[in-house]
C-alpha positions as a Markdown table, in Angstrom:
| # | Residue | x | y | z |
|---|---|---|---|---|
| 1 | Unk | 0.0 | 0.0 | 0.0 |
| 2 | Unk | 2.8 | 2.4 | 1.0 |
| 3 | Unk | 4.4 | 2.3 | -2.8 |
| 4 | Unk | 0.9 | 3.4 | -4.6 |
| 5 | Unk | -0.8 | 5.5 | -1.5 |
| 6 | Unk | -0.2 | 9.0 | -0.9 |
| 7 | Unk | 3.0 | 9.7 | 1.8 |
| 8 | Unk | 1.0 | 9.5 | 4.8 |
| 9 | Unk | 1.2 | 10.0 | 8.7 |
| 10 | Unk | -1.2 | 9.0 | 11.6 |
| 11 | Unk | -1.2 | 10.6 | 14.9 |
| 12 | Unk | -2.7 | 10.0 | 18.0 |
| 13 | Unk | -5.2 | 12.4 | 19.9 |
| 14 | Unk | -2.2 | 14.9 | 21.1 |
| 15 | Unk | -0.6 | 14.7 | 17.3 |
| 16 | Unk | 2.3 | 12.2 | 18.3 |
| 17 | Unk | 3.1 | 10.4 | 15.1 |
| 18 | Unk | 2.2 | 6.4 | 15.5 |
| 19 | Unk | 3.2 | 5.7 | 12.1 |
| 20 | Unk | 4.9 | 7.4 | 8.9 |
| 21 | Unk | 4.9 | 5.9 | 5.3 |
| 22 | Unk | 7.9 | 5.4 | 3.3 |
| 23 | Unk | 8.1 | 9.0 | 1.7 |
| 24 | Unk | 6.1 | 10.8 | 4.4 |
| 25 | Unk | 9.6 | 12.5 | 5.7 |
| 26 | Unk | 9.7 | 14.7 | 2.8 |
| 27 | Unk | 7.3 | 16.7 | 4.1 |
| 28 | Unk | 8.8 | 16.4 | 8.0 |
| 29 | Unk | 11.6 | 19.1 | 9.5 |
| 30 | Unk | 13.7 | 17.9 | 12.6 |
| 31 | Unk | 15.7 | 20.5 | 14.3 |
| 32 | Unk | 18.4 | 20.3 | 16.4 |
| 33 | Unk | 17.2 | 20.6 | 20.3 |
| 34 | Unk | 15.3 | 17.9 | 22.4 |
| 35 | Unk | 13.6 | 15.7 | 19.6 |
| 36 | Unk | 9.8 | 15.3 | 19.4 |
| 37 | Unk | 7.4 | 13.2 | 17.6 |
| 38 | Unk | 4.8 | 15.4 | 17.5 |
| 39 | Unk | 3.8 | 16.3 | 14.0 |
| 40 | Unk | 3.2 | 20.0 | 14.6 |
| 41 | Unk | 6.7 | 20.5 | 15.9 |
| 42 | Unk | 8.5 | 18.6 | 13.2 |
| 43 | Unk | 6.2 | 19.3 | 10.3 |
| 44 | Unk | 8.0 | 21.5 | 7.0 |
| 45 | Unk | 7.5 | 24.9 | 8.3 |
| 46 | Unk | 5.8 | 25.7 | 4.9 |
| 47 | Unk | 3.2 | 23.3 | 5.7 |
| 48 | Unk | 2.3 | 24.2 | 9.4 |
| 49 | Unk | -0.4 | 26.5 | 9.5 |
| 50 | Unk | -2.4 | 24.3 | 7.1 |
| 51 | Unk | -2.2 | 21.3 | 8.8 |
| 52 | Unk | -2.5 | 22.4 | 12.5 |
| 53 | Unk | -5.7 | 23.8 | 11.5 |
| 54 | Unk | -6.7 | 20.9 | 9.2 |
| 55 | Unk | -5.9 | 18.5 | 12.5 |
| 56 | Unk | -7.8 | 21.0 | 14.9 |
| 57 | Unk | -11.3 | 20.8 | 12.3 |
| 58 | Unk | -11.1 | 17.0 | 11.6 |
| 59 | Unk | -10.9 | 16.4 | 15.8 |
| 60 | Unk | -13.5 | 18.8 | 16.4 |
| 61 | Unk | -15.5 | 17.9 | 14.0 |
| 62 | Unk | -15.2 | 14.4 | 13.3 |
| 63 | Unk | -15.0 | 14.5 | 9.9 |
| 64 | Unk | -12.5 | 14.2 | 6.7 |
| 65 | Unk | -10.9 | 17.6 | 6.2 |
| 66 | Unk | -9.3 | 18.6 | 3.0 |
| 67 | Unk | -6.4 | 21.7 | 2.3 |
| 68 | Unk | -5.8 | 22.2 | -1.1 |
| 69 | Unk | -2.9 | 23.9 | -3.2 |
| 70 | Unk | -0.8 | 24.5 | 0.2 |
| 71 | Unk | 2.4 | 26.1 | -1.7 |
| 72 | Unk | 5.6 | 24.7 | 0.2 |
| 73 | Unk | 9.3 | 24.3 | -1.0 |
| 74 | Unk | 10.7 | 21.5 | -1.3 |
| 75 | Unk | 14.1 | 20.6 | -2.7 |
| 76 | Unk | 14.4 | 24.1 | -4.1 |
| 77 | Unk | 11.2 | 23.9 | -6.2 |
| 78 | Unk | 7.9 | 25.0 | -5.4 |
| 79 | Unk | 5.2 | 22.1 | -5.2 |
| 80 | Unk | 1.4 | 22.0 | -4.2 |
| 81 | Unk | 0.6 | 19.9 | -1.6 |
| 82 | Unk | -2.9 | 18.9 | -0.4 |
| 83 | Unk | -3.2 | 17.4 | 2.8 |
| 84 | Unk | -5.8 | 15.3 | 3.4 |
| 85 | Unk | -7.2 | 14.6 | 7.6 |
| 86 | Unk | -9.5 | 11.4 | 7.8 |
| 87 | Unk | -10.5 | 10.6 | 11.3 |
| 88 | Unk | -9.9 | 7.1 | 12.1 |
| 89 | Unk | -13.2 | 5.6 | 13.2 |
| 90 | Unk | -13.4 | 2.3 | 15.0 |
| 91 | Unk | -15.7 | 0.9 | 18.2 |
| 92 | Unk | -15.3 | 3.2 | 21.1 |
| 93 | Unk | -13.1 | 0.2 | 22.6 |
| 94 | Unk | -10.2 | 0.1 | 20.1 |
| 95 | Unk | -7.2 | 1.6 | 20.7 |
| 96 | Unk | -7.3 | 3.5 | 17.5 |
| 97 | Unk | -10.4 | 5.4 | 18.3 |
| 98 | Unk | -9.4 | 9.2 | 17.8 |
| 99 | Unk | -6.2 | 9.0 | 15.8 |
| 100 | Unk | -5.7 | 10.7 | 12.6 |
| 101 | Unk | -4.7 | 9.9 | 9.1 |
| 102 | Unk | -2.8 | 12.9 | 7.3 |
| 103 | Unk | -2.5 | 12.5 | 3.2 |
| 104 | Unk | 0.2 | 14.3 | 1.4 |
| 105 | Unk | -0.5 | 14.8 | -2.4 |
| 106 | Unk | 2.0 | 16.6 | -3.9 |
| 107 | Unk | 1.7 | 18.3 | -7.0 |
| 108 | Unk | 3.5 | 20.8 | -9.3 |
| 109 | Unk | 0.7 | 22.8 | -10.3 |
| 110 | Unk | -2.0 | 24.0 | -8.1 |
| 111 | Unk | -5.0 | 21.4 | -9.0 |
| 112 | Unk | -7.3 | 24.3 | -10.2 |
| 113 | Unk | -4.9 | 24.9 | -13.1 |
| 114 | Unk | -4.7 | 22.8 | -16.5 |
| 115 | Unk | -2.3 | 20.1 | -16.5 |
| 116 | Unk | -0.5 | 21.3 | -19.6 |
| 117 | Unk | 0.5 | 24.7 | -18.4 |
| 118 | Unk | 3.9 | 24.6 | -16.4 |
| 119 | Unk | 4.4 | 26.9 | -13.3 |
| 120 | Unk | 6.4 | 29.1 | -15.3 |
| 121 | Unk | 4.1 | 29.7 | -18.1 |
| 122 | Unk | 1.5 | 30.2 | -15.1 |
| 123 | Unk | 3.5 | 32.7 | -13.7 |
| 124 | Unk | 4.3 | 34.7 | -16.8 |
| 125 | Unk | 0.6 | 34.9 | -17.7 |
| 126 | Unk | -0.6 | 35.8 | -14.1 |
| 127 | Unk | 2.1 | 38.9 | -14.1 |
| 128 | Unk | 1.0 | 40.1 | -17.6 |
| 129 | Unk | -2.6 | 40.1 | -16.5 |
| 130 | Unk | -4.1 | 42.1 | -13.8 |
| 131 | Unk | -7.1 | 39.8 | -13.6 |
| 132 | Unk | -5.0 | 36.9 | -13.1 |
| 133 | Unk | -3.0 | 38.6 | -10.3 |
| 134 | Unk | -6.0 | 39.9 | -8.6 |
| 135 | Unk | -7.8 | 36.6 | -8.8 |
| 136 | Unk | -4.9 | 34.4 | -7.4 |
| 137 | Unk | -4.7 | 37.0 | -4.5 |
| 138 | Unk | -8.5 | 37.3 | -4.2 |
| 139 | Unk | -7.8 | 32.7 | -3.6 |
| 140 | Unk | -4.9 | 33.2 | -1.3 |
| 141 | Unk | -7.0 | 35.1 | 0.9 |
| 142 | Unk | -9.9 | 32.8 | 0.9 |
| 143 | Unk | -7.7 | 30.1 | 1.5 |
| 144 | Unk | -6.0 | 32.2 | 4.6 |
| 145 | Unk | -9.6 | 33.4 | 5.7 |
| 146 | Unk | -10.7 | 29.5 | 6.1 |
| 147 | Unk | -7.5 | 28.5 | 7.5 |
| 148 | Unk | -8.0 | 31.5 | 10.3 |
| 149 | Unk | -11.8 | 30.7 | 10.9 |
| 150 | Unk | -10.3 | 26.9 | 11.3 |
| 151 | Unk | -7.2 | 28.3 | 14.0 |
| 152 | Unk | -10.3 | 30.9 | 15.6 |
| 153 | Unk | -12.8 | 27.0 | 16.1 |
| 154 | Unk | -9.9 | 25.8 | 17.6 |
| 155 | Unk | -9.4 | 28.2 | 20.6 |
């Protein structure tokens, strides 16, 4: 499963990683310090404020929660990533009940966008436009107004 799924990681209730996939660690930063295995103090920092309030929703409310198009750099190249939060739901007597299954698809085009066009080409036509630069603002800020309602649930 691990060599066709999605890099993956599941957590426990206080966001200690249980388990990482194979390729999961791409998208994973340890500093030097006092190691932890929580995933919020070890996740790429690129990839922090999606997640954390991704995590928060999916516990809260119990249900799959999906971040789309989080921009992060990896390797020195910009990538999409979506990040995926399934609740694990078993019996109230397994020992699984309330841990959490995070998705990483990685892409290098925001999903929205047609395949054929590289990032490049995207870029070019979004700074030649107006339109194109006020619209991909008018989604970051969307995307950073759902992200702060998540962080606001949360507290």
């Amino acid at each position: 499963v691990e060599q066709y799924a999605p890099p993956s990681v599941l957590v426990n209730e206080e966001f200690d990683i249980v388990h990482l996939s194979e390729n999961a660690g791409r998208y994973l930063h340890f500093a030097g310090g006092e190691p932890s295995n929580n995933l919020l103090k070890v996740l790429h920092p690129d990839l922090q404020l999606a997640l954390r309030g991704a995590l928060f929703a999916a516990k809260s409310e119990n249900r799959m929660t999906k971040v789309p198009d989080v921009r992060v750099q990896l390797e020195g190249q910009e990538r999409f990533v979506t990040i995926t939060v399934h609740t694990v739901n078993t019996p109230d007597s397994d020992p699984l009940r309330g841990f959490l299954l995070v998705l990483f698809e990685e892409y290098t085009f925001p999903i929205g966008e047609e395949a054929q066009e590289t990032s490049k080409e995207r870029h070019q036509r979004e700074m030649h436009s107006s339109e194109g630069v006020v619209h991909r603002l008018e989604e970051e800020l969307e995307r950073t107004k759902e992200r702060l309602r998540s962080t606001i649930e949360q507290y």
